[in-house]
Rosetta silent file (secondary structure, phi, psi, omega in degrees, C-alpha in Angstrom):
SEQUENCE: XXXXXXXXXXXXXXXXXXXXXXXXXXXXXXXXXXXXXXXXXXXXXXXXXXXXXXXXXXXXXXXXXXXXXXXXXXXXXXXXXXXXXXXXXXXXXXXXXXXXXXXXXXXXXXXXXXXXXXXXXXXXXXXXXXXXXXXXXXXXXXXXXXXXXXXXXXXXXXXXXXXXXXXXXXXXXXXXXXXXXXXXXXXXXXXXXXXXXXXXXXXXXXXXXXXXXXXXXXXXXXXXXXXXXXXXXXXXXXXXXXXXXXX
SCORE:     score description
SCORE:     0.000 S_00000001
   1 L     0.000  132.552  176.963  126.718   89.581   95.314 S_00000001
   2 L   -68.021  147.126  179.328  129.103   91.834   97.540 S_00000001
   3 L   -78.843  132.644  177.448  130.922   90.119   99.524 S_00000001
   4 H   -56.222  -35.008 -166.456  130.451   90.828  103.462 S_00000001
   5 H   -84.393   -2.623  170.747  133.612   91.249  104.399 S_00000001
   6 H   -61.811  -45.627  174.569  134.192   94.225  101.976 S_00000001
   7 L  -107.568  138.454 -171.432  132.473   96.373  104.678 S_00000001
   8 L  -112.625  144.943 -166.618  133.256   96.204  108.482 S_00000001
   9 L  -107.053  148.062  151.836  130.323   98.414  110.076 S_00000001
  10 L   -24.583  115.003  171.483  131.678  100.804  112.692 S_00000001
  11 L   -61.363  -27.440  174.656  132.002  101.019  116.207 S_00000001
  12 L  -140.971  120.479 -171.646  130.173  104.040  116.239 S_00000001
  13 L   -84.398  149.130  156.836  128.436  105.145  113.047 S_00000001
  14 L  -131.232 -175.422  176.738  128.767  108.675  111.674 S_00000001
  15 L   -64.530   14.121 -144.912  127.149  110.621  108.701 S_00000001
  16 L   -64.445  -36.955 -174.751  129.801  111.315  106.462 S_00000001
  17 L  -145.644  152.672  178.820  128.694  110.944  102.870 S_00000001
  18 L   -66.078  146.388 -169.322  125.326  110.749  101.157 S_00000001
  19 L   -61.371    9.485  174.225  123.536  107.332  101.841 S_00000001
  20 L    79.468  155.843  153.728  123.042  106.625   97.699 S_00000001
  21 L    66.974  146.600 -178.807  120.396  105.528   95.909 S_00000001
  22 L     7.506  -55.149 -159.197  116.529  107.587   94.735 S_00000001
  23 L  -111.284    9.628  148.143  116.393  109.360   98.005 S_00000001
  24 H    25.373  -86.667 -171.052  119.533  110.451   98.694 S_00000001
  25 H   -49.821  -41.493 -165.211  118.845  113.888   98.218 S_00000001
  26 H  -130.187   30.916  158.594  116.388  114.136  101.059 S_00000001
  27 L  -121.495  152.055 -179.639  117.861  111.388  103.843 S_00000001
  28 L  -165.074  147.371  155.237  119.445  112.551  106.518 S_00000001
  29 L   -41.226   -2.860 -156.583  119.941  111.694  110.403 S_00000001
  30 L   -90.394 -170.961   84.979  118.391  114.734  111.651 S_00000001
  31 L  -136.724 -167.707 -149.930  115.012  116.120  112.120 S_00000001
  32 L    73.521  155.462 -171.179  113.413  119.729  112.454 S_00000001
  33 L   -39.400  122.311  157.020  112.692  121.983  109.521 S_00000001
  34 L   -57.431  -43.343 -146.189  115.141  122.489  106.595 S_00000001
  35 E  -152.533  105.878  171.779  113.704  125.443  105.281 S_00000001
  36 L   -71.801  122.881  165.998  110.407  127.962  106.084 S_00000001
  37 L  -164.248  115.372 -135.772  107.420  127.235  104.698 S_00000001
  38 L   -75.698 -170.241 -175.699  104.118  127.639  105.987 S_00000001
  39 L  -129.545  133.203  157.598  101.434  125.296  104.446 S_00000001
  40 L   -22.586  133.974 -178.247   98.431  126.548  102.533 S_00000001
  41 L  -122.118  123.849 -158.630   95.005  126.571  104.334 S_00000001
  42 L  -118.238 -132.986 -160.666   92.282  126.448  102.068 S_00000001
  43 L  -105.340   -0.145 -176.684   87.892  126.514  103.532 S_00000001
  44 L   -82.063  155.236  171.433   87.079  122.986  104.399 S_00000001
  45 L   -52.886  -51.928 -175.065   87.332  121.689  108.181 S_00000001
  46 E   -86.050  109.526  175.833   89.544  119.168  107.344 S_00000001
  47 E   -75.133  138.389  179.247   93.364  120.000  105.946 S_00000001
  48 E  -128.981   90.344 -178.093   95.078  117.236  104.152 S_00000001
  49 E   -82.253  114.143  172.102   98.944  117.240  103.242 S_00000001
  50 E  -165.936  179.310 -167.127   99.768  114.356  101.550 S_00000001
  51 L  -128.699  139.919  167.950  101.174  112.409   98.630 S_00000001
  52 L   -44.643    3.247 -176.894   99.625  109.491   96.302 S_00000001
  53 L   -64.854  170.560  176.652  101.913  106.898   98.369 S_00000001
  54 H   -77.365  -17.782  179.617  100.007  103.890  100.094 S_00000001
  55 H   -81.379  -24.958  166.730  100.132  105.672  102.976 S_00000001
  56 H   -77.289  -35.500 -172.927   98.398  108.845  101.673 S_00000001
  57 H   -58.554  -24.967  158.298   95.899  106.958   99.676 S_00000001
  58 H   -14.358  -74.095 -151.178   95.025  105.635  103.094 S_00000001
  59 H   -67.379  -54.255 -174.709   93.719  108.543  104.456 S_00000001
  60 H   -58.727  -43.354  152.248   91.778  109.674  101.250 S_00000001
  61 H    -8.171  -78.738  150.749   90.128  106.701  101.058 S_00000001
  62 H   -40.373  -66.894  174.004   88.603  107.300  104.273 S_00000001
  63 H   -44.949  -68.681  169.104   87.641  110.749  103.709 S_00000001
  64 H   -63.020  -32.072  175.859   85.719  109.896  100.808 S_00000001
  65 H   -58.345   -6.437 -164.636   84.208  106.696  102.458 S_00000001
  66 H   -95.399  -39.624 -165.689   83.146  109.601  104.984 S_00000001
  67 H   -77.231  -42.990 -164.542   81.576  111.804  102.250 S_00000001
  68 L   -74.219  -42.548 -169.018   79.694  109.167  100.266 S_00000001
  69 L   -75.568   11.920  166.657   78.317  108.149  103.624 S_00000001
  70 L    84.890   37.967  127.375   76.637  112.231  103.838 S_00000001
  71 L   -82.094   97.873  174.050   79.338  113.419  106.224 S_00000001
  72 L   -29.233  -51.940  173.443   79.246  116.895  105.836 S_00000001
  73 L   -65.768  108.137  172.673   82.484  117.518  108.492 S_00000001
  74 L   167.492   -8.120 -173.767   84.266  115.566  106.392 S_00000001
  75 L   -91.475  146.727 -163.808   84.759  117.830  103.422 S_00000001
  76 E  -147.116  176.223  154.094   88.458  118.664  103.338 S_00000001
  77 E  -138.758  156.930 -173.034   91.172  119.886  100.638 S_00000001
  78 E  -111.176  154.263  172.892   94.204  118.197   99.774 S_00000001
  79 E  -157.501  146.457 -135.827   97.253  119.624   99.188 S_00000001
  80 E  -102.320  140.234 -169.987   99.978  118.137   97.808 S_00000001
  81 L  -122.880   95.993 -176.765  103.388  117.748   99.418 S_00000001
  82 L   -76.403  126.151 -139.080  106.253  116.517   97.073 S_00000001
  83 L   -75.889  -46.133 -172.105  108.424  114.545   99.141 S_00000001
  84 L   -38.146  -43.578 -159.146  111.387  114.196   96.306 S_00000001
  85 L  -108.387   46.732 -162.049  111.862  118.072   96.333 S_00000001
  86 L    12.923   35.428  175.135  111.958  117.821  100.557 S_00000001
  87 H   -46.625  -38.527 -175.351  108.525  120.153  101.116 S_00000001
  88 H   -44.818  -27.938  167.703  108.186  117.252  104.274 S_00000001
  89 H   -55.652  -31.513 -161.611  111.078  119.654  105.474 S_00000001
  90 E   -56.788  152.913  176.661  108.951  123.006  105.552 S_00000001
  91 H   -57.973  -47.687  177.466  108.786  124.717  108.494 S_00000001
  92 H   -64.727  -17.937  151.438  104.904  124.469  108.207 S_00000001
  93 H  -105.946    3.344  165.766  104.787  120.891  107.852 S_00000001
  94 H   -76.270  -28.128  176.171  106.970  119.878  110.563 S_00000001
  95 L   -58.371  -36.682 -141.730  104.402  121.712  112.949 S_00000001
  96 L   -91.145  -36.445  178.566  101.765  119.474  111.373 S_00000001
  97 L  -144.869  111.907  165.685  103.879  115.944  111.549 S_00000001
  98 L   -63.284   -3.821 -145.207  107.422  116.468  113.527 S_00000001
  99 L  -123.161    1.765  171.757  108.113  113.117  112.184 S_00000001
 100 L    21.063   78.689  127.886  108.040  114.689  108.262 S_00000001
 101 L  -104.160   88.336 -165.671  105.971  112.212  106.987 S_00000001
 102 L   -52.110 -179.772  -45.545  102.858  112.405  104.487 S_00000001
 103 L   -98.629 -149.793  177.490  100.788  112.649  105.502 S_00000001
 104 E  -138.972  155.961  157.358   99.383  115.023  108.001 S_00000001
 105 E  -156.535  143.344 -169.013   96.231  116.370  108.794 S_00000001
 106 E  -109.074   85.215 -176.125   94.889  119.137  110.555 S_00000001
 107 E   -83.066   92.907 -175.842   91.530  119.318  111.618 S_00000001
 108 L  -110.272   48.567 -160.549   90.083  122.557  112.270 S_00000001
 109 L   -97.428   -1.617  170.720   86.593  122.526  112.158 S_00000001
 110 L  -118.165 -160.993 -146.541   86.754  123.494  115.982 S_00000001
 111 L   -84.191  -23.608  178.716   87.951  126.497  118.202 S_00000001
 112 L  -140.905  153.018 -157.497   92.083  125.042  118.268 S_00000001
 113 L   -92.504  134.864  155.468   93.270  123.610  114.957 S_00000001
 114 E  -102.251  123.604  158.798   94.321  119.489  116.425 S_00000001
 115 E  -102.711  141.237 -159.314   96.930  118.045  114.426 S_00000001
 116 E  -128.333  121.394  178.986   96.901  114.331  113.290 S_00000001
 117 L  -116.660 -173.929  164.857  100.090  112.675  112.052 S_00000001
 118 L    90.588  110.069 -171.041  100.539  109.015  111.418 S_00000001
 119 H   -69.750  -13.647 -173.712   98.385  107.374  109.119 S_00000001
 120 H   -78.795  -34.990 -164.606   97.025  104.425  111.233 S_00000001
 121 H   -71.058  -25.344  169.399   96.402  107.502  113.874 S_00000001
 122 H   -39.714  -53.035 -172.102   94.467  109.542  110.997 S_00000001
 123 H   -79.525   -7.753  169.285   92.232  106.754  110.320 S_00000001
 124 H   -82.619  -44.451 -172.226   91.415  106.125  114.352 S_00000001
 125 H   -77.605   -3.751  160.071   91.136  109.185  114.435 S_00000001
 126 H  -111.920  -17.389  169.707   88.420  109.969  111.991 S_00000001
 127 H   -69.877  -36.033 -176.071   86.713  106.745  112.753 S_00000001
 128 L   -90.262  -28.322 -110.244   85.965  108.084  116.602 S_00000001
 129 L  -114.972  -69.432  162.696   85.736  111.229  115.475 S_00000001
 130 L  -133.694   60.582  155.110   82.213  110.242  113.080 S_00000001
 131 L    29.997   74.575  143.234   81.658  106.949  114.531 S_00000001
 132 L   161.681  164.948 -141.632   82.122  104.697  111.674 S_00000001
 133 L    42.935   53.414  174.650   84.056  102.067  110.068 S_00000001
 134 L  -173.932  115.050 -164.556   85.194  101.269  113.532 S_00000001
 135 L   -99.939  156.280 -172.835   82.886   98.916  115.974 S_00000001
 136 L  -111.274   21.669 -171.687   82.066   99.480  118.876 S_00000001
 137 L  -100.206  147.385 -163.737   81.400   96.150  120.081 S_00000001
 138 H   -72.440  -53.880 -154.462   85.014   95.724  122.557 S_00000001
 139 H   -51.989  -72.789 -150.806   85.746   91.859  120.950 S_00000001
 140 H   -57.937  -45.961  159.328   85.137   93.279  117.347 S_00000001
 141 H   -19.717  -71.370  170.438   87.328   96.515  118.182 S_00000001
 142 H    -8.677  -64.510 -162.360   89.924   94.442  118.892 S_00000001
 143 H   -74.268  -50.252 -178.578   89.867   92.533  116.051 S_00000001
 144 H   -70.781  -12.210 -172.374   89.889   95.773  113.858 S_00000001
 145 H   -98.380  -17.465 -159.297   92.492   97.937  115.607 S_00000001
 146 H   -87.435  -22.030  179.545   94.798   94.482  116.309 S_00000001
 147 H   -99.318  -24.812  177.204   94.727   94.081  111.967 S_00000001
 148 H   -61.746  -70.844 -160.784   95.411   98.354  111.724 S_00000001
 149 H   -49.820  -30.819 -175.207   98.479   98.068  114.109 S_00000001
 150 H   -66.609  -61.110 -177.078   99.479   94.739  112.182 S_00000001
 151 H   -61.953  -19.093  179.628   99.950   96.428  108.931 S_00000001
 152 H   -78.499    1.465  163.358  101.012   99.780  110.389 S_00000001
 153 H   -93.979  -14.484 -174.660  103.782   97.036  111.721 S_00000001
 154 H  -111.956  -36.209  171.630  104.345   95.239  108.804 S_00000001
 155 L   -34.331  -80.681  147.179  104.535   98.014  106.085 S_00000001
 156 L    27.578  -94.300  147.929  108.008   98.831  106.956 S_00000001
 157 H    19.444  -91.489  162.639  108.833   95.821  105.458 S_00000001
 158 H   -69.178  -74.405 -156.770  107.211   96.284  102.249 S_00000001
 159 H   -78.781  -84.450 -178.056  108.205   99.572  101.313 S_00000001
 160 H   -46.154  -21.457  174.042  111.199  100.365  103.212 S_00000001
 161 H   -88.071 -103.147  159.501  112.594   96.554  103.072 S_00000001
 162 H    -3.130  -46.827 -169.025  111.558   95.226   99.872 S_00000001
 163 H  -118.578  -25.387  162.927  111.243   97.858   97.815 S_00000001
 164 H   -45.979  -65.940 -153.289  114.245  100.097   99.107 S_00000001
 165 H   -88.449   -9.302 -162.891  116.455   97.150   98.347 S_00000001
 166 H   -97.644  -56.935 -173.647  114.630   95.705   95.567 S_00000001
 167 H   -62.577  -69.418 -165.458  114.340   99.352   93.949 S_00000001
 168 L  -130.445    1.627  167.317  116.050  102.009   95.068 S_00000001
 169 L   -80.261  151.825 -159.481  119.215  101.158   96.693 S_00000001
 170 L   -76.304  -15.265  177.000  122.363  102.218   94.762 S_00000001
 171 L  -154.996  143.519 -168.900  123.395   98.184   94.535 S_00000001
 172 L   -89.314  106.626  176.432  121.415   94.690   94.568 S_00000001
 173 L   -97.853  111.308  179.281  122.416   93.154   97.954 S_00000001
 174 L   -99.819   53.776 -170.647  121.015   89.751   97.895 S_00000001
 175 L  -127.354  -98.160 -175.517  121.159   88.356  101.053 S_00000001
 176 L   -26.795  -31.587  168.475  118.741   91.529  102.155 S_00000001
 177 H   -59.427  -64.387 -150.553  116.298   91.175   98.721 S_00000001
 178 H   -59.864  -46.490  175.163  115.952   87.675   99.862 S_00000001
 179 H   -75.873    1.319 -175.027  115.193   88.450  103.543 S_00000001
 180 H  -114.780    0.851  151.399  112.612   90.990  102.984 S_00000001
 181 H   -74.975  -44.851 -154.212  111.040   89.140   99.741 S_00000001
 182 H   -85.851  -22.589  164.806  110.555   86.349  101.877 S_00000001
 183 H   -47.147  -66.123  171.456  109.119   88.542  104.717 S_00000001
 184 H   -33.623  -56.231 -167.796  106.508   89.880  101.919 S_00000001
 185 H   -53.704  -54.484 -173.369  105.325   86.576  101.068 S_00000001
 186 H   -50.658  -46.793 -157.111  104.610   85.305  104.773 S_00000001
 187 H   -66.540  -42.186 -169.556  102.817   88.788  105.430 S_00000001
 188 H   -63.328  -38.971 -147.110  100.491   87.903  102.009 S_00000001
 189 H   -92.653   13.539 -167.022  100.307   84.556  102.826 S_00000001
 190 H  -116.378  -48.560 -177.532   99.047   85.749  106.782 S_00000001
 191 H   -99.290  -36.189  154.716   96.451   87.788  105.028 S_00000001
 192 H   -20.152  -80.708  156.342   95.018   85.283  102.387 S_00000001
 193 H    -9.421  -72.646  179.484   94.551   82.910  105.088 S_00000001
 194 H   -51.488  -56.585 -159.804   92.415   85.242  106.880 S_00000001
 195 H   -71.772  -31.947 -174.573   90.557   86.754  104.050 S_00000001
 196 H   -50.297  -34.512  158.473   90.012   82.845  103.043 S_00000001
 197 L  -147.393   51.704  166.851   87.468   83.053  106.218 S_00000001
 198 L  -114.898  126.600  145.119   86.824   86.396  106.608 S_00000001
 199 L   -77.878  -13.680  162.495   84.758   88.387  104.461 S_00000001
 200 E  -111.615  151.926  178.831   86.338   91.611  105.478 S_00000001
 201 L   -34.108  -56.410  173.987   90.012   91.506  107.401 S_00000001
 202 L  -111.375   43.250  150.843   88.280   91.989  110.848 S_00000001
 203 E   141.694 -115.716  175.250   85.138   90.380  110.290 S_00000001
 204 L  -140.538   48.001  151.977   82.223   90.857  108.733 S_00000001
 205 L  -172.320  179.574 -129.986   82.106   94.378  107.705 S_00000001
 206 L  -108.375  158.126 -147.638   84.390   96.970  106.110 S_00000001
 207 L  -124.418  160.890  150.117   86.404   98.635  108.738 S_00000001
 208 H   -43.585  -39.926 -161.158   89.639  101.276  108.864 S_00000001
 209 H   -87.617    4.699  176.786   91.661   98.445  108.830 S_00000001
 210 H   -85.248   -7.832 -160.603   90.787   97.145  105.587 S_00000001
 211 H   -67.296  -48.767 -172.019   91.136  101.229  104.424 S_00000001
 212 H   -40.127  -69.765 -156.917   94.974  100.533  105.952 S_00000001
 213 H   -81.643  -55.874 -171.895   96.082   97.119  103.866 S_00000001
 214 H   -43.144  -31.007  178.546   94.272   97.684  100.702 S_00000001
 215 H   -63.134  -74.291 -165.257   96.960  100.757   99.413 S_00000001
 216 H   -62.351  -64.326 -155.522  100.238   98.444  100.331 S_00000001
 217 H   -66.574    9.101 -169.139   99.186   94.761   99.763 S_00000001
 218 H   -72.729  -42.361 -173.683   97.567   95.796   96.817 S_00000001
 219 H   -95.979  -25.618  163.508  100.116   96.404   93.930 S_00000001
 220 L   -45.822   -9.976 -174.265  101.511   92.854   95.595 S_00000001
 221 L  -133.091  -28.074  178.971   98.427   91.149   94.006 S_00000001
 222 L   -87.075   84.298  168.652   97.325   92.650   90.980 S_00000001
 223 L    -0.930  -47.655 -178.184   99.859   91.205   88.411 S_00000001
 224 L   -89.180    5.505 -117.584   99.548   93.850   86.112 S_00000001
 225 L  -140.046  -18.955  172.915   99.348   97.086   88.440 S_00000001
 226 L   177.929  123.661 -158.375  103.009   96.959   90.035 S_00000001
 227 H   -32.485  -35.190 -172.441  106.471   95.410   89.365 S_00000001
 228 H   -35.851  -21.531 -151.649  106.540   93.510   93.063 S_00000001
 229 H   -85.582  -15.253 -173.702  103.660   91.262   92.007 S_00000001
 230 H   -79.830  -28.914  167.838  106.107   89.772   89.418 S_00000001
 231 H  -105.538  -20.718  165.389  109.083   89.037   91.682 S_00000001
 232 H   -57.547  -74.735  175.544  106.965   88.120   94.593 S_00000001
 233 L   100.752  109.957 -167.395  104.590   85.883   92.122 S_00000001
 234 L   -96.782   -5.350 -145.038  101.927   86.520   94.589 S_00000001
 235 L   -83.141  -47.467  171.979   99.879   83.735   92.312 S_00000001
 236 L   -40.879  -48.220  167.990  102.683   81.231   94.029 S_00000001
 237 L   -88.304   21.158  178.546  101.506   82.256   97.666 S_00000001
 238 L    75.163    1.497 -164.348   98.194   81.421   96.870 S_00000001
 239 L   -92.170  154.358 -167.037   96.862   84.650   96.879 S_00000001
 240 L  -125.808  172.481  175.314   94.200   85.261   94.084 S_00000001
 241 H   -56.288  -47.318 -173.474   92.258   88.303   92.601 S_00000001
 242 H   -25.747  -61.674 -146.239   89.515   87.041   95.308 S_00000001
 243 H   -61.866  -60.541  166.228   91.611   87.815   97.771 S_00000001
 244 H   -39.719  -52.470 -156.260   92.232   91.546   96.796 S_00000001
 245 H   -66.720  -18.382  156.566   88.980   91.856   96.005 S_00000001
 246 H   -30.797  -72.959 -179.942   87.674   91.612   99.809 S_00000001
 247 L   -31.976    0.000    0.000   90.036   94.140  100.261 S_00000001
């Protein structure tokens, strides 16, 4: 373990050298376009930029839960935006999410193209959009937008705490593994609890917000399906295949 006192943080930080570790290559302090490049349009209403991340699988999710249910508007193409080789940079996707983050989506099945960035805002935003998997009773609303906002508050967490530091940081700082492992568990052990007398997250049908948590908490519970479940031991927090399977 490094010792703290090896680094004294700054009075004022600047940028000097790259930040280390997987992403490196593509962090930076910034934002606005690197580079021009518009993004591909192909004949469906719906445009999709994204990546295979929990946060894209989000969206697709939806989309097909949209299709299977015989919504026509609803047919879209994906196109793929690889983050690693900074496409997120392109001129043509910073119009789409200024915040250069898969994914994006662009919905142009009317007279001005609307662009939708954020993935909790995608899926509200396809949920109003053709009324469904989103109720429309105000209590039950609640309950489903109050579990979307929790995980679009708690990811962070996972992926950027946990698994940055777990993962992908250039050295294992354990004072930070340890707070943001123990952060995981409480968030599984916050949704077990629930799903223990829920059958879906907000109640008792399948919603956006279960569309949300299933991608992240997901590789946290199936033992074989992603290293985390093995250093969380999600079996330890009580959570069980049941639990997923809700999900």
């Amino acid at each position: 373990m490094t010792s703290s006192s090896e680094y004294i943080p700054p009075n004022v930080w600047t940028w000097n050298k790259p930040s280390g570790g997987r992403f490196a290559n593509i962090n930076r302090p910034i934002a606005g376009p690197t580079h021009d490049q518009e993004l591909p349009v192909g004949r469906h209403p719906l445009q999709l930029y994204s990546l295979g991340t929990p946060n894209g699988v989000k969206v697709t999710v939806m989309l097909e839960e949209l299709l299977a249910l015989g919504h026509s508007g609803a047919e879209y193409d994906a196109w793929l935006i690889k983050i690693g080789d900074g496409e997120q940079f392109g001129s043509g996707f910073v119009g789409a999410n200024p915040n250069s983050k898969i994914p994006a989506l662009v919905d142009r099945s009317g007279p001005t193209p609307i662009r939708v960035f954020e993935s909790g805002a995608i899926l509200l935003y396809l949920a109003e959009k053709f009324r469904a998997f989103l109720p429309t009773e105000v209590g039950a609303r609640a309950e489903c937008l109050s579990w979307l906002f929790w995980q679009m508050g708690s990811a962070p967490y996972l992926g950027g705490g946990f698994g940055h530091f777990y993962a992908y940081a250039p050295e294992k700082i354990e004072y930070a593994i340890d707070r943001f492992a123990m952060e995981v568990k409480r968030q599984l052990d916050v949704l077990d609890r629930r799903l223990a007398k829920s059958e879906y997250i907000a109640g008792g049908i399948y919603t956006i917000a279960d569309m949300a948590i299933f991608p992240w908490k997901a590789g946290y519970i199936a033992p074989a399906s992603f290293w985390a479940s093995r250093t969380i031991r999600t079996s330890s927090a009580g959570l069980t295949p049941c639990s997923s399977a809700r999900l």
